[in-house]
Structures are given as C-alpha cells and as structure tokens.
C-alpha positions in Angstrom: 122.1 127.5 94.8 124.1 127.6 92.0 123.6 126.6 88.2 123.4 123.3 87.0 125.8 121.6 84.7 124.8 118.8 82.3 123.6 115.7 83.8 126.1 113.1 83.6 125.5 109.0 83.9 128.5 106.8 84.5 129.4 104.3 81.7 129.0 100.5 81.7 131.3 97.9 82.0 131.1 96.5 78.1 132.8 92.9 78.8 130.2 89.9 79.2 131.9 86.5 79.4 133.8 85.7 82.5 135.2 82.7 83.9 135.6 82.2 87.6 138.4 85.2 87.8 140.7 85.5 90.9 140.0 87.5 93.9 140.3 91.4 92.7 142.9 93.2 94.1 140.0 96.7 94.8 139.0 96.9 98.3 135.1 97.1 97.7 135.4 93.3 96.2 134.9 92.0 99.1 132.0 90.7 100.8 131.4 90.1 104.5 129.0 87.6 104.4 127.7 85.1 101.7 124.0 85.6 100.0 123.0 82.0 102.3 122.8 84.0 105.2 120.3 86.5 104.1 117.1 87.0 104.9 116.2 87.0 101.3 114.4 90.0 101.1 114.5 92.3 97.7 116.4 95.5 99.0 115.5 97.0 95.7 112.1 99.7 96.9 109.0 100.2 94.8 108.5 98.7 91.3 111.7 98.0 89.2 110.1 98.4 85.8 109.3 101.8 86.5 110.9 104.5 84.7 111.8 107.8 85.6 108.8 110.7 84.7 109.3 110.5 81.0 106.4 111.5 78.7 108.3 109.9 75.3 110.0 106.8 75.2 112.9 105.8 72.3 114.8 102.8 71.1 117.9 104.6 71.3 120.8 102.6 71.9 121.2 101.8 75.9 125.0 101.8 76.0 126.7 105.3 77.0 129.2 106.4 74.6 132.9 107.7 76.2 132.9 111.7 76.0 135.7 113.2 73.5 137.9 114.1 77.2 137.4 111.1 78.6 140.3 110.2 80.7 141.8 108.8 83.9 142.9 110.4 87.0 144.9 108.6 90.2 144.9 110.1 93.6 147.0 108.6 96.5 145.4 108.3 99.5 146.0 106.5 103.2 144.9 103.4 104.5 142.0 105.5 107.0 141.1 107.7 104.1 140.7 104.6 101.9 138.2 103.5 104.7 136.3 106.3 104.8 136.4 106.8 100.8 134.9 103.1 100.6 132.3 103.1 103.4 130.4 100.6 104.6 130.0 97.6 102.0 131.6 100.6 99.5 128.2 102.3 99.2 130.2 105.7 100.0 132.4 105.1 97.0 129.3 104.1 94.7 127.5 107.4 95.8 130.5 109.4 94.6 130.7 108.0 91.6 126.7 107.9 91.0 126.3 111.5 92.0 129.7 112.4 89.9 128.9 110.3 86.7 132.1 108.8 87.2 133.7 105.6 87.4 136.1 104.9 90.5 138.0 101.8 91.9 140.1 102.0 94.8 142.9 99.8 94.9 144.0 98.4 98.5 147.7 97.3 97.9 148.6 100.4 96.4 146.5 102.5 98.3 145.4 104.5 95.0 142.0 105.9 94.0 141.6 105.6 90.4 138.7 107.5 88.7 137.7 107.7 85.1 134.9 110.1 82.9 135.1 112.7 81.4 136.9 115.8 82.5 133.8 117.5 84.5 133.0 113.8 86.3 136.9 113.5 87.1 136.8 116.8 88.5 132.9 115.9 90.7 134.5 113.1 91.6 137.4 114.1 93.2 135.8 117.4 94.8 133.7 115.1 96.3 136.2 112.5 97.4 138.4 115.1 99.0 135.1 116.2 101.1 134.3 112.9 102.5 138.3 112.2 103.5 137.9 115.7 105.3 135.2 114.9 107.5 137.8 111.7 109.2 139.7 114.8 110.8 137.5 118.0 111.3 134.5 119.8 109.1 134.5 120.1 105.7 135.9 123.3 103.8 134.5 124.6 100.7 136.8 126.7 98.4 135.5 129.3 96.0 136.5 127.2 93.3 134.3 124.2 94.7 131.2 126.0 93.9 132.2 126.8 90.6 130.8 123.9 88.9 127.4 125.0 89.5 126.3 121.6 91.1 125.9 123.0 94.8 123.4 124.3 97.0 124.2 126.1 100.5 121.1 125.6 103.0 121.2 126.8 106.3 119.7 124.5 108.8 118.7 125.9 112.1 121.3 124.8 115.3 118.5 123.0 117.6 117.6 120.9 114.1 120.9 119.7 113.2 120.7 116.6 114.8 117.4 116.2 113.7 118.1 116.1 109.8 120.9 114.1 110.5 119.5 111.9 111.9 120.6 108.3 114.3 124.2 107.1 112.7 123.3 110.0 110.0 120.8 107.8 108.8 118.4 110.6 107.5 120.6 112.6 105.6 121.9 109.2 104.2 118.6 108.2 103.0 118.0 111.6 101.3 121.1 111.5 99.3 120.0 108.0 98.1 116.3 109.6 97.7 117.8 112.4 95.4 121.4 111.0 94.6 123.2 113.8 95.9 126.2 113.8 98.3 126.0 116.3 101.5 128.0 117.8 104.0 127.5 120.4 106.9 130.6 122.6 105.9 132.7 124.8 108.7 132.3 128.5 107.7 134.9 131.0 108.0 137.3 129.0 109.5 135.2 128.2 112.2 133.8 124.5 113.9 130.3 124.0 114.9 129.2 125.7 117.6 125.8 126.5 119.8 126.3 130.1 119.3 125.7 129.7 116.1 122.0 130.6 114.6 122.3 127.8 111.6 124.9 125.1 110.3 125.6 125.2 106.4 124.6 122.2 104.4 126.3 121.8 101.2 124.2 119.7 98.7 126.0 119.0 95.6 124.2 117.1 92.9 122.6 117.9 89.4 119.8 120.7 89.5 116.4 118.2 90.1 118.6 116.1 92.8 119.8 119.3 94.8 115.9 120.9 95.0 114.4 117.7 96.1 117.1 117.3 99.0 117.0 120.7 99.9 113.5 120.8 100.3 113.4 117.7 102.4 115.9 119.0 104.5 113.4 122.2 104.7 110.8 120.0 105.7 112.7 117.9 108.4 113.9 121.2 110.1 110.6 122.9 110.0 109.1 120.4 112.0 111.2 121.3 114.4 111.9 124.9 114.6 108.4 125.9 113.2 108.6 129.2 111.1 112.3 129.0 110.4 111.7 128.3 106.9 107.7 129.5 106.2 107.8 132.7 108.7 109.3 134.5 105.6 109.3 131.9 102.4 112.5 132.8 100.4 112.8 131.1 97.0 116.0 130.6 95.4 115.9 131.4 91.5 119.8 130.9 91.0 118.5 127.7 89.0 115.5 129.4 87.0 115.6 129.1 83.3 112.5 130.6 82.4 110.9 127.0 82.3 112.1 125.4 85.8 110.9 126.8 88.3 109.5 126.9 92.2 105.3 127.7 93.2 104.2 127.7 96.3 100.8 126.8 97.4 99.2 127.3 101.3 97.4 124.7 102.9 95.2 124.3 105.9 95.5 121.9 108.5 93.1 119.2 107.5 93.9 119.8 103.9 97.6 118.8 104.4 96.6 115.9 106.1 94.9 114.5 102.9 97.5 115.8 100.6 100.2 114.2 102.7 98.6 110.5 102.7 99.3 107.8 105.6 102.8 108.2 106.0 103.9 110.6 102.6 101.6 108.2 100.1 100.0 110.7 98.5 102.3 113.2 98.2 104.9 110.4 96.2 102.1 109.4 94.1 101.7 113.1 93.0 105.3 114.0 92.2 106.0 110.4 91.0 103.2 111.2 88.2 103.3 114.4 87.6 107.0 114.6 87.5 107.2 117.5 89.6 109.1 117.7 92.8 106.2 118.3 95.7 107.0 119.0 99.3 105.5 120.0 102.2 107.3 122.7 104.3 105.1 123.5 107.6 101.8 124.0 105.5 102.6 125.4 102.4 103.0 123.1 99.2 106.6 123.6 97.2 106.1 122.9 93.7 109.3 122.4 91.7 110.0 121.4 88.0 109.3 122.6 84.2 105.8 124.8 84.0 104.4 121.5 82.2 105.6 119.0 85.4 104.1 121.9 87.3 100.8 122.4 86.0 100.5 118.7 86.0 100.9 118.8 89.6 98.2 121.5 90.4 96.1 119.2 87.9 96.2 116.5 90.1 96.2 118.2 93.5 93.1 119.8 92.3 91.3 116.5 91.2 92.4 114.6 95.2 90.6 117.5 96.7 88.1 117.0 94.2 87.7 113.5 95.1 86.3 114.6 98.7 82.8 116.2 96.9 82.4 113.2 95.2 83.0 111.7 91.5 85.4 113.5 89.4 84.6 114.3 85.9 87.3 115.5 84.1 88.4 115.6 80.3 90.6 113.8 79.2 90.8 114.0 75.5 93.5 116.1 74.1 95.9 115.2 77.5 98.9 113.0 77.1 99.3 112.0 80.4 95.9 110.0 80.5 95.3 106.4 80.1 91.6 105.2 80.1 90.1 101.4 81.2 87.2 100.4 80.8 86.2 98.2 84.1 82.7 96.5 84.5 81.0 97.3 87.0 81.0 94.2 89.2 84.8 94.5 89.2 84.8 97.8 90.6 85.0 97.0 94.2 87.5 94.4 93.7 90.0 96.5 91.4 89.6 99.7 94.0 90.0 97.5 97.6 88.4 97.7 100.9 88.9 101.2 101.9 90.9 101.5 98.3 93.9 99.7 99.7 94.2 98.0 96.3 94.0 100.8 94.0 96.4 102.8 96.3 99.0 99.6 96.2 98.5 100.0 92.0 99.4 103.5 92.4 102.5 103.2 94.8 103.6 100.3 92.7 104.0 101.9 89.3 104.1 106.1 90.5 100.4 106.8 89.0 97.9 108.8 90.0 93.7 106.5 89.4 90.5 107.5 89.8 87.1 106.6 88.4 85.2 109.6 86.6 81.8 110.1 85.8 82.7 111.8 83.0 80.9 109.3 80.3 77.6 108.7 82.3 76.6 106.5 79.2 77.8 103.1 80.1 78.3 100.3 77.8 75.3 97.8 78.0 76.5 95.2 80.5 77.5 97.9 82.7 81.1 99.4 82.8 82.9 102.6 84.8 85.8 104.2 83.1 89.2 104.0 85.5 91.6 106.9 84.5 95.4 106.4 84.8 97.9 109.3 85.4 101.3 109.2 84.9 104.3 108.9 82.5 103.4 107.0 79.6 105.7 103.7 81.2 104.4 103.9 84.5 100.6 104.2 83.1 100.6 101.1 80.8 102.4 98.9 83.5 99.6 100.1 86.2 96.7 99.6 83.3 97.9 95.6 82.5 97.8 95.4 86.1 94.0 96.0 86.1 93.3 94.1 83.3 95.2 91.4 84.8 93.1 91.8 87.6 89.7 92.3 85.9 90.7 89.1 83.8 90.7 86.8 86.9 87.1 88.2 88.1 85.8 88.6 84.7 87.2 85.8 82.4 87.2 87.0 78.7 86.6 90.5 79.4 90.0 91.7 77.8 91.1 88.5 76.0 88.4 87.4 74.0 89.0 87.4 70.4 92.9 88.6 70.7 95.5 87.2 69.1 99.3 86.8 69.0 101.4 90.1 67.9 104.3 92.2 67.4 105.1 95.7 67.7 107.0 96.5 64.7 107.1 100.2 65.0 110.0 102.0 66.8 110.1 103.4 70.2 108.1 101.8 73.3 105.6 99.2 72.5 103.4 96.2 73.7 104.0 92.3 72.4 101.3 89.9 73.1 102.1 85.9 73.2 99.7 82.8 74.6 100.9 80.7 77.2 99.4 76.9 77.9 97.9 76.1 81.1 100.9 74.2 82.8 103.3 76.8 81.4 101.2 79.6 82.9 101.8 78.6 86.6 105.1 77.9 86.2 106.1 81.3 84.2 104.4 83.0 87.0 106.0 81.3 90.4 105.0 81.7 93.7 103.2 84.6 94.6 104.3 86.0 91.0 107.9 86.0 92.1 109.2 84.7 88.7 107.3 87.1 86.5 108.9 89.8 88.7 112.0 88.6 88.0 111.9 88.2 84.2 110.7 91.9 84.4 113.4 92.7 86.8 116.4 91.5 84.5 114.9 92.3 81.2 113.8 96.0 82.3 110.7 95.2 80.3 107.1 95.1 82.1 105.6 91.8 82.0 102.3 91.2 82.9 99.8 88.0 82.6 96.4 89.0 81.3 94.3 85.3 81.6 96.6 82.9 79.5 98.1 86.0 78.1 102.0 87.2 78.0 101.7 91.3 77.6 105.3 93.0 77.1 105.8 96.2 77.3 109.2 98.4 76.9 111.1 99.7 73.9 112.3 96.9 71.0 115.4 95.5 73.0 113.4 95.3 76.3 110.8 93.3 75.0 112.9 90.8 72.9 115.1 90.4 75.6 111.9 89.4 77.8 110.8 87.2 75.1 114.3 84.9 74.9 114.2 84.9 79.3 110.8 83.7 79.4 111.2 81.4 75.9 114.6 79.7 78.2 112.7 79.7 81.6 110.0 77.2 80.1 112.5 75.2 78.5 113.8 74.4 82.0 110.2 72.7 82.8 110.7 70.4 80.3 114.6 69.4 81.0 118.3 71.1 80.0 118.3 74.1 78.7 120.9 74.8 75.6 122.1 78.4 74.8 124.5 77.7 72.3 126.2 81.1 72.1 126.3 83.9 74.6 129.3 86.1 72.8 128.0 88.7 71.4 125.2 89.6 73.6 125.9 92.3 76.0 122.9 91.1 78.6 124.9 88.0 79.8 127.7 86.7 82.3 128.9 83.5 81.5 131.0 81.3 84.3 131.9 77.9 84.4 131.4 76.1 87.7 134.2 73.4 89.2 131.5 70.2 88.7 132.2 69.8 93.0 130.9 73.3 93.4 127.4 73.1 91.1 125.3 72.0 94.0 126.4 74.2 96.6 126.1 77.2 94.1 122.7 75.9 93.0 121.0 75.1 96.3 118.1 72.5 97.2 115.7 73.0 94.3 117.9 76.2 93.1 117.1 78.1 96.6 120.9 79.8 96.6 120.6 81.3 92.8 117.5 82.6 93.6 118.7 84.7 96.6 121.4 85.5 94.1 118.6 86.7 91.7 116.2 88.4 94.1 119.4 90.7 95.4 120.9 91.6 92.2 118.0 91.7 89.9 119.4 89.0 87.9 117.9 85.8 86.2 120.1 82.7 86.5 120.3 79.5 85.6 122.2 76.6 84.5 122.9 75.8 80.5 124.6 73.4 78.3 127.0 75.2 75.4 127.6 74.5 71.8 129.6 71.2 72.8 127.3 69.9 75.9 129.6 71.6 78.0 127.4 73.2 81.3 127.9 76.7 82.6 126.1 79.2 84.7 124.7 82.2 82.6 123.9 85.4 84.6 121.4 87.1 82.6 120.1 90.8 82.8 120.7 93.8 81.9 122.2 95.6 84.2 126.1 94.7 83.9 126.8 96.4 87.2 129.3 98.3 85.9 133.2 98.5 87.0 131.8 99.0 90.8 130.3 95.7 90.6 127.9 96.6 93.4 124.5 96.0 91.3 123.5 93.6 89.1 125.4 90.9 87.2 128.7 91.8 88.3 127.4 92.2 91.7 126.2 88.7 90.7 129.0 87.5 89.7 130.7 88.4 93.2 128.3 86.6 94.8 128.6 83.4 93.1 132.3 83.1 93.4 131.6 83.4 97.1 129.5 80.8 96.9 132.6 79.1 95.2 135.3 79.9 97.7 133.0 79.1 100.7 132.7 75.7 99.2 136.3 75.0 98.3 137.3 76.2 101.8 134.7 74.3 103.6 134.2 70.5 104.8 130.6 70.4 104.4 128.9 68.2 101.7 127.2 70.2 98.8 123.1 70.4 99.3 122.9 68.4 95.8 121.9 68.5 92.4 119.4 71.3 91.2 120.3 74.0 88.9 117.0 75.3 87.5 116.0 79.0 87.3 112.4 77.6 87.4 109.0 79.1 88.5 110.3 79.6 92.6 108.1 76.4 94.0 
C-alpha cells in the first residue's frame, strides 16, 4: 500500500433551468431503452437517507467549491478505446471520475476525452483512464510514477483464485469497486503476461485510503476461501497507511463464533462496520479491524455486546457514550417492534446501518410497564432508525409518543428534527402505497421523513429539512387540484422543462405511472406546475443535480424524460392521456 492523498469529491453541475435541449453530442447521453420498459424496481441498495459514519453533522454549505488549480485537460483517443473508456451504459466512465474526483465527458464526433478538477483529479483521472484503454490490447502496466500518488495498493492474489475474485463477466471485482469506489486491475509484472507458473497475480487497487483497505480485504476474503491459509497461515499487515490513529487489529475466531458474527448471508458483519464506522472483515477465521482507534474500539464494543447477547440480556452503560440513542418501548410492543425470530428489528438495523438491542440495564420500569431499546450508530443513522420505532410503537400504541406534542422548529444550526401535523385524508395520501411516496420525498430532499401517528418528523441539517417541508407542502397541493410554483430561478434543487402540450400525456402516464418510474430510478420528485403566467411545465425536483455525467439524479432525469419526448414524437401511437400528478402512488 502506499499513502493516501486527500480525498477528493467531484463538483456539481451548478445550472438548474432547462428547456427541452437537443440531443448532446457525448457518447454516454444515450440511452438504450426508455424508463417504460423497466421493471420499475429502485436500483438504489439499502436506505437513501443514510449517511456515511459521521458522529457530527453541520449546515455547511452542500455545493463544492472549484480548487485554486482547477483546470481542463483533453486527451485524444480511438473509437475502441472510447468504447472501453465509456463501458456499458458509461458506468466505466462514471467510476473514473467518482474514484478520481474528477469530472469527464467524452465527446463521440471528435473522439476526445475531456476531464476537468483540480490538478491531482486530472492527473487520477487520466492514470486511470490510460489503465482501462490498456486492458482492450494486453495487461495493464504500472510505472514507478503511477504509484507515486499514494492512492494504490498492490495485493497478490493466489493463481488457482484468480478467477474466483473476478468473478462471472468480472462481476465480483466489479461489485467491490462499486462497494468501496475504487478502480482495479490485475497488472503484468516485469514485463511479463499471466501465466500458471506463476504463485500469485498482482492486483492494483487504487482509491483513497478507507476505499483501498475495504477492497483489499475483500479480495483477501474471496481468495481465502479458496486457497485456505494463503492469507491467515502467516497474517502480514500492511502499515504503509498508519498514522498513528488509523490503523489495522486483528481478532481470532472459532468456528461457531464466526458463524454468528458473520449473520445469514454478511448481515451482521454490515451492521457492525456500518455503525461502528470501522471497516470489519472476515479473512478464514480471524476478524480484520480497520479504521481510527475510536471506529475501532467502537467495533470491539459492539462485537463484545452480539456475543453478549447469546448469555442473555445485555446491560451496558450508556451514559457518557455518544454513539447511543435510547427509546423507551412499552412492553406490549416489544414483540411487535423486535419480529418473529427478530426479523423486524434486524430489517431496522439493515435499513438505517445500526446496531439495537434491549438492555436490562434500568430494571426499574416506568409504571405501565416499558423496556429501554438502545440504538447504535452515527448520530444520522440512529435518529432515522429511532422514528422508525416510534412510528411503529405509535400504530400499536396510539398516543404513546404523540400525546401532548406540538408543532416546532429547529432553530439552532447543524442537524435537527422539525415536527408538523397532518389531517387524516392528507395522511394517506403523503404516505402512498406501501409508504412509497414518503420514501421519495426523503429520497429527493436527502432529509429523513418519518410519520409518527398524524405526525410529520424531519430530520437532516437546515436545508434538508426546509427542502422536505416545500416537497411535501406542493405534494398535498396536488390532492386538491394545480399546483403553482411561481418561480424556480434561483433554487439550485430544481430542473425546469417545458413539455410540447402533444407530449404531456405520454410523459405523464395513466394516473402519472411514467414520472413515477422516472422518480423511483433517479431519486427524483416530479410533477407537473403552472408558472408565474399560468404557463405549465415539468419541474424535476431534488437534490441531486446529477452532475455533468448526468448518470444520477435530475440530470439523469432529465435524459429520461426527453426520451420519453423523442419516443413520442417519432411514434404513431396515441398518448395514454391526461394525468400529471406527483401524487401519493395509488
């Protein structure tokens, strides 16, 4: 391994009103097949309103401001290297430029990459570019100066296990990078191509300094399965990334004790490292624990309480910790908030990255008889698991949580919780089927929304929950007829297109069915609304702008509407009708 450079994001697209522009001229534009012909499915895995492990939240501006160096760079390829650059539906492109930080369109006519950051994401970007147009013609070379970024890591993978962490179609190693947004390569050493009389292959991870552990100790894990003791027979672990704070443990388990701390197919072990913040992974039987000593020590924290678990009740202390929510459940709601076989409570905890358990700690219980549910996790992740209990408890238990609240405001900075009370009739239609419309709302506002009774509970930083507010505050208004938004200018959460009147239908779908694929797949909430002069557009609202790749979000949004467009200007077929509501998914 080598050591890390700074972590780098890629910058936003800033623009927000767009109307109906022409077919773009970059390759990865195009689509091969309209959002109708989906299954409809949310690609998107686990909860979207999760955060990353963060234990402090801010209200720091969201944009990313351009480095001092930023700049452009241009790179001429060929029409087969454009290919591979793109990839299939350009997700090779958008791993580049994800891994990098960088910004990259590739431009068919001309046949010219084009990539813009700052000088150290130009440089990622292109290394990383000229690696995957090597692998079209032979293995991939790595110079001395390609490591001297210090965002690689050289593991060697045993021959006979190759294939194995590769995977079908390289499926495997594919998924990993997306796991732990890295980029990978097996790389030709010496001059030389793979071969079986070679011991190992060399796998080049490149990445920041979290990303390239986590890969490299899944690949670990992969190969050990298959050439047991490659790895564990003599544990070596690399300190090249040590800064006296981040750094690897190691921990040996038996048999029947990995079993439990693995979980029914990895469970238990993503719950862990999701809370805790600490990379764990299992390599044969010993436990690799990865991360600052504080993500670390929360990790052997909540190892030791899952084993505890198997004695019986757990008391632990809780005072003092900052990684500890408490709830108060009664008791009659126990069984329904945990699950048969505590399916329910382990859906809680894969949903939101948290670790729950009941404790004895506070044998005193309230009189009518309550158990005290702890919550472990970030602070995010735990207050977006505990309104899912209350939520919960409030349905068995009416009046448990609500009685006596009233309406309110954070007003102090930083992360925060608004309340608001909904009517009856706006309730069910706020919510949608099967709570598809609340998800939604949370989805495009990045703010967690839950429904406590007739309750609206927001949770996120100032913008998050204002933005939440004005989607839900427009959804209702769509129950009761046209919705007006007079002005969309100067927000920086909204697309704003103007359908031809002949195309509103088709883009709309019976009963809005069409925008809400559109929605479920880009994380979007759209919807149809009348201007300043009664003039009716499409607004694409979220806040995720998708950026100059387009490939997520409302620019991926966006794309997909104009598709919508084009496939109706070019076809015969009559439009499904009217029907332009973003309403609650009947």
């Amino acid at each position: 391994g080598f050591k890390p450079g700074p972590v780098l994001y890629p910058f936003t697209r800033a623009d927000t009103k767009h109307i109906m522009p022409s077919r773009s001229r970059s390759r990865d534009s195009r689509r091969s097949r309209s959002p109708s012909k989906k299954d409809g499915k949310d690609s998107r895995k686990g909860s979207p309103s999760r955060s990353p492990a963060k234990y402090s939240e801010s209200d720091a501006p969201e944009k990313a401001k351009k480095p001092d160096d930023y700049g452009v760079d241009s790179m001429k390829i060929t029409d087969d290297d454009a290919a591979f650059i793109l990839g299939k539906g350009g997700k090779t492109k958008s791993k580049i430029s994800r891994v990098s930080g960088a910004e990259m369109e590739l431009f068919e006519r001309e046949l010219v990459l084009e990539i813009r950051g700052s000088a150290r994401q130009r440089r990622l970007a292109t290394k990383y570019a000229k690696c995957v147009m090597a692998q079209r013609v032979g293995p991939v070379h790595l110079k001395d100066e390609d490591k001297s970024d210090q965002d690689c890591t050289l593991l060697d993978i045993p021959q006979e296990a190759v294939g194995f962490v590769t995977g079908r179609m390289g499926n495997f190693l594919r998924s990993t990078e997306d796991e732990w947004n890295v980029i990978m390569f097996f790389i030709g050493v010496d001059g030389n191509n793979r071969n079986r009389e070679k011991e190992s292959e060399k796998l080049a991870i490149f990445g920041d300094r979290r990303g390239r552990r986590g890969a490299e100790l899944k690949m670990m894990s992969a190969a050990e399965t298959k050439v047991p003791g490659f790895f564990t027979d003599k544990i070596t672990i690399a300190t090249e990334d040590d800064d006296g704070d981040w750094a690897t443990e190691t921990q040996v388990f038996k048999s029947d004790e990995l079993s439990y701390a693995l979980g029914k197919q990895g469970a238990t072990r993503r719950k862990l490292q999701e809370a805790s913040g600490c990379i764990i992974q299992y390599v044969g039987s010993t436990c690799f624990y990865c991360g600052t000593q504080e993500e670390r020590q929360r990790a052997k924290d909540y190892m030791g309480w899952l084993f505890a678990q198997l004695e019986g009740p757990v008391s632990v202390a809780t005072d003092g910790r900052d990684d500890c929510t408490t709830v108060e459940v009664p008791s009659d709601c126990v069984g329904y908030i945990t699950g048969s076989r505590r399916a329910a409570m382990s859906q809680m905890e894969a949903e939101w990255g948290v670790l729950m358990f009941f404790t004895d700690a506070d044998m005193n219980r309230r009189s009518g008889g309550s158990e005290k549910l702890t919550i472990w996790g970030p602070m995010r992740a735990r207050r977006g698991a505990e309104l899912k209990v209350m939520s919960s408890v409030e349905t068995k238990a009416p009046g448990f949580f609500t009685k006596g609240l009233k309406e309110e405001a954070f007003d102090g900075k930083g992360f925060g919780t608004d309340r608001m009370l909904l009517k009856d009739e706006d309730l069910s239609y706020a919510l949608g089927k099967g709570g598809a419309t609340r998800t939604k709302l949370a989805v495009a506002s990045e703010c967690i929304l839950q429904y406590v009774g007739n309750w609206v509970f927001m949770a996120g930083t100032r913008r998050q929950r204002r933005r939440c507010k004005e989607y839900l505050v427009w959804l209702l208004q769509q129950r009761r007829g046209t919705v007006t938004v007079a002005d969309v200018a100067g927000r920086d959460d909204v697309t704003e297109m103007h359908i031809p009147r002949e195309c509103v239908g088709w883009v709309t779908g019976n009963r809005g069915t069409e925008l809400r694929k559109v929605e479920q797949e880009t994380g979007t909430f759209c919807f149809m609304a009348l201007d300043r002069n009664g003039d009716e557009r499409l607004l694409i609202v979220g806040s995720d702008s998708g950026g100059r790749a387009g490939d997520s979000g409302r620019a991926k949004a966006e794309k997909l509407v104009n598709d919508l467009v084009q496939e109706r200007m070019h076809s015969s077929r009559g439009g499904y009708g009217g029907g332009g509501g973003g309403g609650g998914g009947r």
